[in-house]
C-alpha positions in Angstrom: -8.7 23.4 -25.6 -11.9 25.7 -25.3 -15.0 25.2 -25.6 -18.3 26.8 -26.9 -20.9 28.5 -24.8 -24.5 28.8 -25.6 -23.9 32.0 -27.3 -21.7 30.5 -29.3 -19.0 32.0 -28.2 -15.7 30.5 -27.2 -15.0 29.7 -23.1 -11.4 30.6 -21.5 -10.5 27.0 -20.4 -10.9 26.5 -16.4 -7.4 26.5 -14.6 -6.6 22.8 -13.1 -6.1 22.5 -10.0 -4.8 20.4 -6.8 -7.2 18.6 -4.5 -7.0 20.6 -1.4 -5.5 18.7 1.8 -7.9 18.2 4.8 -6.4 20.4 7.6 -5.5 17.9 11.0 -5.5 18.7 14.4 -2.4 18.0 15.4 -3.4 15.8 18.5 -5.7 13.6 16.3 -5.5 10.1 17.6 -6.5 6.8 15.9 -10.1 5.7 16.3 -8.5 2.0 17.2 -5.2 2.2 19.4 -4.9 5.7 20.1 -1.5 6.3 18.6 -0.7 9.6 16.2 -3.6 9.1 12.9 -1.7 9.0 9.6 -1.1 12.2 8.1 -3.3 11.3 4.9 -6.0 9.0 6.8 -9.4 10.0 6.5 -10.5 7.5 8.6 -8.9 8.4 11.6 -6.7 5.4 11.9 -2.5 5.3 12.4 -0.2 4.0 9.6 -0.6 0.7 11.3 -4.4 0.1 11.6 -4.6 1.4 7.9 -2.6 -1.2 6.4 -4.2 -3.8 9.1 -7.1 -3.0 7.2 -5.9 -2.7 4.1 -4.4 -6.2 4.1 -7.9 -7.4 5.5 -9.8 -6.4 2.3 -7.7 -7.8 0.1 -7.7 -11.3 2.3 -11.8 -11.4 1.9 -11.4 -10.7 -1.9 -9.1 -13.0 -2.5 -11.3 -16.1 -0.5 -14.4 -15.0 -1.9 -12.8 -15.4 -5.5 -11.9 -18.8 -4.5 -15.1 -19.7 -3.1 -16.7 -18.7 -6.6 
C-alpha cells in the first residue's frame, strides 16, 4: 500500500522491520538471587524470579476482582 505525500505524490512504502534485541552482558546476574538473568528479561531477573513475579500479579488481580 502507499501513500500520498504533501506534494501529492505517491510514498515508496517503509520496509518492516524486527524489534532489535537488547545486547546482554554475558555475566548479568538477577537483581534478586544472583543466578544467570533470563535471556529476554528486561528487568534483570532469572527465569525463576520472572515467573515468581509473574504469578504474583495475576494473584492481586484476581483478589481484587473478588473484593469488588
Amino acid at each position: 500500500m502507499t501513500r500520498k505525500n504533501k506534494s501529492g505524490k505517491l510514498a515508496e512504502p517503509q520496509p518492516v522491520t524486527a524489534p532489535k534485541r537488547l545486547k546482554r552482558n554475558r555475566n548479568a546476574r538477577c537483581v534478586v538471587c544472583g543466578s544467570e538473568v533470563a535471556q529476554f528479561s528486561a528487568e534483570d531477573l532469572c527465569w525463576v524470579c520472572r515467573r515468581l513475579k509473574i504469578s504474583a500479579w495475576r494473584e492481586t488481580d484476581s483478589q481484587s476482582a473478588m473484593q469488588e
